[in-house]
C-alpha positions in Angstrom: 92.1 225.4 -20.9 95.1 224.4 -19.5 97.3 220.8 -20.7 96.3 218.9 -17.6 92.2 219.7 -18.2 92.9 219.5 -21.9 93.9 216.0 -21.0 90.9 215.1 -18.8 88.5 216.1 -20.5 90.1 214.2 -23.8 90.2 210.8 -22.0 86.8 211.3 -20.8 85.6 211.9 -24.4 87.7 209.0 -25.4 86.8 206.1 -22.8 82.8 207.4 -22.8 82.7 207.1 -26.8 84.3 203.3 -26.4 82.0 202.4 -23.9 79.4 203.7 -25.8 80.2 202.0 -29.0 81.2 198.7 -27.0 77.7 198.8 -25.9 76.2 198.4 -29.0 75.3 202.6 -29.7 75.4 203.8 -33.0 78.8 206.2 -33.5 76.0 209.1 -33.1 74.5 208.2 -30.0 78.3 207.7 -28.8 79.6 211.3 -30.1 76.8 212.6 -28.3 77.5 210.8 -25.0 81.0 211.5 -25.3 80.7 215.3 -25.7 78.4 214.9 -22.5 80.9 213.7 -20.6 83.5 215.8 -22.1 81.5 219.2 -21.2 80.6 217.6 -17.6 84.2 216.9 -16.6 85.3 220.5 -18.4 82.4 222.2 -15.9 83.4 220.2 -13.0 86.9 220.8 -12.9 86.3 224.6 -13.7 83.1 225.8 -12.9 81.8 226.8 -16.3 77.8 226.9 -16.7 76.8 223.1 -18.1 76.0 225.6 -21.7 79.3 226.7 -22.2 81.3 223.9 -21.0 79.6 222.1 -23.9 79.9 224.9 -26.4 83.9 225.0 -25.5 83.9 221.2 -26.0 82.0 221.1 -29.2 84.3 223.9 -30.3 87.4 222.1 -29.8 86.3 219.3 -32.1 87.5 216.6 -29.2 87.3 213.5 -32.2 90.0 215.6 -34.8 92.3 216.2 -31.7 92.3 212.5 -30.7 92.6 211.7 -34.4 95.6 213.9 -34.9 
């Protein structure tokens, strides 16, 4: 994944898991939206199958990158 998806894909994590929280979800049910939207912007701006777009995102560990 390039720097410019890398980036994406991060600030959709980030801004979904806000919302989420600022909504009144638990952090859970906001980590789970959050890699949702993570793995559906990843698969959208590259064509990876839904699956692996969410196993790549999961993998990357999105919430110790933003915390770094």
């Amino acid at each position: 994944m390039d720097a410019a998806v890398l980036e994406m894909v991060l600030t959709a994590f980030e801004e979904t898991r806000a919302d989420a929280l600022g909504h009144g979800h638990d952090a859970t049910q906001a980590l789970k939206e959050a890699l949702t939207a993570a793995a559906m912007c990843l698969s959208a701006m590259t064509g990876v199958e839904d699956s692996a777009a969410r196993a790549e995102i999961e993998a990357l560990n999105p919430m110790k990158l933003l915390a770094a």
